[in-house]
C-alpha positions in Angstrom: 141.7 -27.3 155.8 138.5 -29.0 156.1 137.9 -32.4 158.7 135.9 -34.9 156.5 134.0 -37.8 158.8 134.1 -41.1 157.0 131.4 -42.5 156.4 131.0 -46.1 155.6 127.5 -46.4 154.3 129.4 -43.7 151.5 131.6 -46.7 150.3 128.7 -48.8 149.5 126.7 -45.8 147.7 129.8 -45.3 145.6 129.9 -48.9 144.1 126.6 -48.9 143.9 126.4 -46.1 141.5 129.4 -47.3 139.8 127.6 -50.8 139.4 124.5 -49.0 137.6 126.7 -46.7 135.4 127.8 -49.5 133.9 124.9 -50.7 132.9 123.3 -47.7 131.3 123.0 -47.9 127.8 125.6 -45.3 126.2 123.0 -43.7 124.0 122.3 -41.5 126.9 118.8 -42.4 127.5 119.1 -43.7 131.1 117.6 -47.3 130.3 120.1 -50.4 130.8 121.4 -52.1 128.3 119.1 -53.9 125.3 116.0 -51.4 126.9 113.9 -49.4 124.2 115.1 -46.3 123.5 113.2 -42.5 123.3 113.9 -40.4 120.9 115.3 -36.6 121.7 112.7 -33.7 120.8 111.7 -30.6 121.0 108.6 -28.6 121.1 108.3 -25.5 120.0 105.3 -22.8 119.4 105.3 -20.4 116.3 102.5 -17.9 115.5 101.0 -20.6 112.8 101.0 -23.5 115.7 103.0 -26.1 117.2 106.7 -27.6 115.8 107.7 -31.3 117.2 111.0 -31.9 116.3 112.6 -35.1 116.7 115.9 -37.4 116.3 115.4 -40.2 113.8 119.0 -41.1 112.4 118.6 -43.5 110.5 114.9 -44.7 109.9 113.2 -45.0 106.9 110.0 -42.9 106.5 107.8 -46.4 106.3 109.5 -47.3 109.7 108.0 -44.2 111.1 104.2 -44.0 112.2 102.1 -40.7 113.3 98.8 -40.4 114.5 96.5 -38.5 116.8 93.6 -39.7 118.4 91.8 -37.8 120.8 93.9 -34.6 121.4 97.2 -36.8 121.5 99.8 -37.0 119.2 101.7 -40.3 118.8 105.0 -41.2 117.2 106.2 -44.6 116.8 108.6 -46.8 114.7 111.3 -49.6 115.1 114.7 -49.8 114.2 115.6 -53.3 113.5 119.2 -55.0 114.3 121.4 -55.3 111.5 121.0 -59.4 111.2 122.2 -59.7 107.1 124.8 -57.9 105.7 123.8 -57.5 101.8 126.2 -59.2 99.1 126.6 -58.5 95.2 123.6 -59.4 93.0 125.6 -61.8 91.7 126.2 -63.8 94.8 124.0 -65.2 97.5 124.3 -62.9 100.5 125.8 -63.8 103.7 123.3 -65.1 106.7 125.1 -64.0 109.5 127.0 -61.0 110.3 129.8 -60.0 113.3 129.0 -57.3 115.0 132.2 -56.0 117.2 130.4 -53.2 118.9 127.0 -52.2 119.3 126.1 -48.4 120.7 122.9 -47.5 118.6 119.7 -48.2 120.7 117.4 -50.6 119.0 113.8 -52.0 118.9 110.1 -50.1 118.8 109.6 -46.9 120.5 106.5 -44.8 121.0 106.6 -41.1 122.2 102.7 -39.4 123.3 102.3 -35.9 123.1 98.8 -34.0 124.2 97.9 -31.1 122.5 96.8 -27.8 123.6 93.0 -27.2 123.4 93.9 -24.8 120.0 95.8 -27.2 118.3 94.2 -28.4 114.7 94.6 -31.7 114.2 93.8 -32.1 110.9 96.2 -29.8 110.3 99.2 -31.8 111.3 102.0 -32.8 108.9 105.2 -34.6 109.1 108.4 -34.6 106.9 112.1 -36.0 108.0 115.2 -34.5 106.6 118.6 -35.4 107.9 117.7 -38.0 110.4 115.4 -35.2 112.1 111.0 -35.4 111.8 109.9 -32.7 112.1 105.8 -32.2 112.8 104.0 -29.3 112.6 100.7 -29.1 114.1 98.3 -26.1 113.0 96.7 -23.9 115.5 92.8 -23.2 115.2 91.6 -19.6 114.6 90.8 -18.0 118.0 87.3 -16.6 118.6 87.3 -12.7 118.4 88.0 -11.2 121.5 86.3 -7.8 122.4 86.6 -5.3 125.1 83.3 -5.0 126.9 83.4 -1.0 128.8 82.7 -1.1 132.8 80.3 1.6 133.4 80.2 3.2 136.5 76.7 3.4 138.5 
């Protein structure tokens, strides 16, 4: 069996990990509570290029923007807090709502990505299917490569 020295300054490390675990934001992202959010993704290379594929439960495609501008490839959007819960056509709909819990990160995000020197970037497109945007990013035709003999003197 093993002697373990106390250690005081331990105690205090303890609750003060304890204090900031509770103020991280379930959604896993590491930001405290009401922070923006990031979106998961990952990046991939095929023989055709590049494939960005990220986590987007929930957005609409007009809530979603994606650019590049000099070599970099930016993703951002906003997901809004539910604020007005519809009603029937035929009645006027209800201006508040109660929300008992809320786990889903909200607000405007922004993810960057630079691209490789042989990335095409007008050959970039984006579609979204299942809550997942997916981006693929062509590649640019590489220069023909040669093999130049060493002669011996």
């Amino acid at each position: 069996m093993s002697v373990i020295r106390w250690n005081p300054l331990r105690e205090f490390d303890d609750l003060f990990a304890h204090a900031v675990r509770k103020q991280v934001n379930r959604s896993g992202n590491g930001l405290p509570t009401g922070a923006r959010f990031t979106p998961l993704a990952d990046i991939a290379e095929t023989d055709a290029g590049y494939l960005i594929e990220m986590e987007l439960p929930g957005f609409a495609a007009e809530d979603v923007a994606v650019t590049v501008h000099d070599g970099v490839l930016s993703v951002s959007g906003e997901r809004k807090p539910t604020q007005v819960r519809e009603a029937a056509a035929d009645s006027e709909p209800q201006s508040w709502l109660q929300v008992h819990r809320a786990e889903r990160a909200q607000g405007a995000f922004e993810r960057r990505f630079s691209l490789p020197k042989d990335a095409d970037v007008n050959a970039v497109s984006a579609s979204s299917s299942n809550g997942v945007l997916t981006l693929e990013v062509g590649r640019l035709a590489e220069a023909a490569r040669r093999a130049i003999e060493v002669k011996v003197a």
